[in-house]
C-alpha angles and dihedrals in degrees: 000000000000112000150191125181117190122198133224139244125312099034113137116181106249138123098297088049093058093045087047095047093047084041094053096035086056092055094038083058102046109027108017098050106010119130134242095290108043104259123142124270103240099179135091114330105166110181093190107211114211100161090111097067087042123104113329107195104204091206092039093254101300077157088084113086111243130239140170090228114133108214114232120264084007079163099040113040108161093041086055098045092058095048085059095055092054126097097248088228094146112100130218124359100302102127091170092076099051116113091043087057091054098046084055091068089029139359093192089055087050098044088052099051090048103049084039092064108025081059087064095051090051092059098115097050122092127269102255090051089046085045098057087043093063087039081061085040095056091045087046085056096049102053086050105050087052087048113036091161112032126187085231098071118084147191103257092021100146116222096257094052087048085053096051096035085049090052095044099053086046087053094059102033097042096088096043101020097169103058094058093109089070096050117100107189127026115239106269087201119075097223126226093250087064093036080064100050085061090266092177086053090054099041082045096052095043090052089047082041096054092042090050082053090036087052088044086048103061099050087066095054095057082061093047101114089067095060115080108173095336088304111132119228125211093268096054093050087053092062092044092046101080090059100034100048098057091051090053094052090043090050089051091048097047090048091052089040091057097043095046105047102024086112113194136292081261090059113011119210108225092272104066090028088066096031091048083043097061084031097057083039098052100039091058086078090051114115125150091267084049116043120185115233125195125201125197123186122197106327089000090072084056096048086054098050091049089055101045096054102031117025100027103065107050087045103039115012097176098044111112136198115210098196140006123210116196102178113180095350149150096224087127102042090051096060095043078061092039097225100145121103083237094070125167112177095185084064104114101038138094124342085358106083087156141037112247112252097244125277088241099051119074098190139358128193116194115196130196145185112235085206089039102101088191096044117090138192112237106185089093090052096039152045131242092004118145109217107208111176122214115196127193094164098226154110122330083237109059099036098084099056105038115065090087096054087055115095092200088057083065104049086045099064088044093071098044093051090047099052113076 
């Protein structure tokens, strides 16, 4: 299945971009579309970048108050984007124990944080070796998406043991996962079959993995007395606020940026000239067998849409899009406010409650965060949309950037696009 994903405002192309984009594209390729029987999808990924035509602040944003405040996790930041989308169970200071404490609330929670950021870990290494790590990481997401309590994971579980107990009941549910539930005791022998797969790469990045949480972690406990049932006080926001304050003003730049200089499908502005490039590229390997699927996070969703509705026809009238996936957008919000080139003002009115989903696109699957303050359901604004929520359960903060560091978001969406 051909693919593009375009992201969304306030991606500028440096060294955690990169990261993000190789990280994605390996889960893309082996959760996302991979087949039946697990292998790897080898065909078009295109990641359009379109930063460099975003906000430009002529005084570097001087604009922007500021302040002496050092962001949690500033050199860590997956591994802290993920803490703070985590349900703080764990009590105490004890950051040795966190990933079993975790695990205690979610698995799945726990399992995500740890291939996340073990991933990560795993950069330098080739392809092939970072390969067999995400074929142990789906199998790792499986298991704990079927299992999201275990009887394994215990109160006082250090982080290491929780590694090596994870890995071992992998190990033995991976061939017949559904069947889990039935199984007592974990295998206490790495077979050959996982020796193969690189199995001491994968047990040496997951221990580097859970020092690098158990490093994050402590530095919001020691915050700790900030935090009252996941409500952030004024000190908290303070520290949150040097970070968060430059990428607001550069969302709200890129938006207006977009709006203002798109062009039509006539002329087309620098941002629908590189998005419909990698698009025309990529859908001439589209066939039936083969449908195209284009993914859209945040402001990306929008573009697409844009694009789909507006652009696409008049250019190319028999292209077709297979699926849509709007993950964390303001598909929605945009058309209440009607700012897209396709515009219908009798829409709402009478005997049009909804906007039609487009001609060109066969299915489209919008997906948002309940905890996401920038993510919005579509399905009451338009026609033929499928609402799929994705909780975390977390801050406000971290919720927009994270669903595509999370393995069981994958394997999530696998399952939707592959149900009818």
């Amino acid at each position: 299945m051909p693919l593009v994903f375009v992201h969304g405002v306030n991606v500028r192309s440096d060294a955690n971009y990169m990261q993000e984009e190789r990280d994605r594209d390996v889960f893309l390729r082996q959760i996302l579309l991979a087949d039946t029987d697990g292998k790897p999808y080898l065909g078009s990924i295109r990641s359009p970048y379109w930063g460099q035509f975003g906000a430009k602040f002529r005084w570097n944003q001087a604009s922007v108050p500021a302040d002496t405040f050092t962001p949690l996790g500033a050199s860590d930041p997956i591994a802290s984007t993920l803490i703070m989308e985590m349900p703080l169970p764990w009590g105490g200071h004890e950051t040795n124990t966190v990933l079993s404490d975790i695990a205690r609330v979610s698995l799945s929670d726990a399992v995500d944080l740890l291939i996340a950021v073990s991933l990560d870990t795993a950069d330098t290494a080739d392809d092939s070796r970072r390969s067999q790590f995400v074929k142990f990481g789906r199998a790792a997401t499986t298991y704990a998406i079927q299992n999201p309590q275990p009887a394994w994971v215990v109160a006082g579980q250090s982080n290491d043991d929780f590694v090596e107990s994870l890995i071992r009941w992998v190990e033995t549910c991976a061939p017949m996962p559904t069947v889990a539930s039935s199984l007592n005791e974990p295998s206490t022998v790495m077979t050959e079959t996982f020796q193969s797969l690189g199995f001491q790469d994968t047990l040496n990045w997951m221990l580097e993995g859970s020092d690098r949480i158990k490093d994050t972690a402590g530095q919001w406990i020691s915050r700790k007395k900030d935090v009252i049932g996941h409500r952030l006080s004024q000190n908290v926001m303070a520290l949150t606020r040097s970070s968060l304050h430059p990428k607001i003003a550069r969302f709200v730049g890129d938006v207006i940026v977009y709006i203002n200089e798109r062009g039509n499908s006539q002329h087309l502005g620098a941002i629908p000239a590189t998005v419909l490039a990698d698009l025309e590229a990529v859908a001439a390997e589209r066939t039936e067998e083969d449908p195209l699927i284009v993914v859209g996070h945040s402001m990306g969703g929008v573009i697409l849409y844009d694009l789909i509705s507006g652009f696409i026809p008049s250019r190319w009238p028999d292209l077709i899009i297979d699926a849509l996936v709007t993950v964390g957008s303001q598909v929605a919000l945009f058309e209440e406010m009607k700012q897209f080139r396709l515009r219908d003002d009798s829409v709402p009115g009478p005997g049009r409650d909804r906007m039609p989903r487009p001609a060109n696109l066969r299915r489209w699957i919008n997906i948002f965060d309940t905890t996401d303050v920038l993510s919005f359901a579509a399905n009451k604004v338009f026609d033929g949309v499928e609402d799929y929520a994705f909780s975390s359960e977390t801050d406000t903060f971290s919720s927009h950037s994270a669903y595509f560091l999370r393995p069981s978001f994958y394997e999530r969406l696998r399952v939707r696009l592959s149900t009818p």
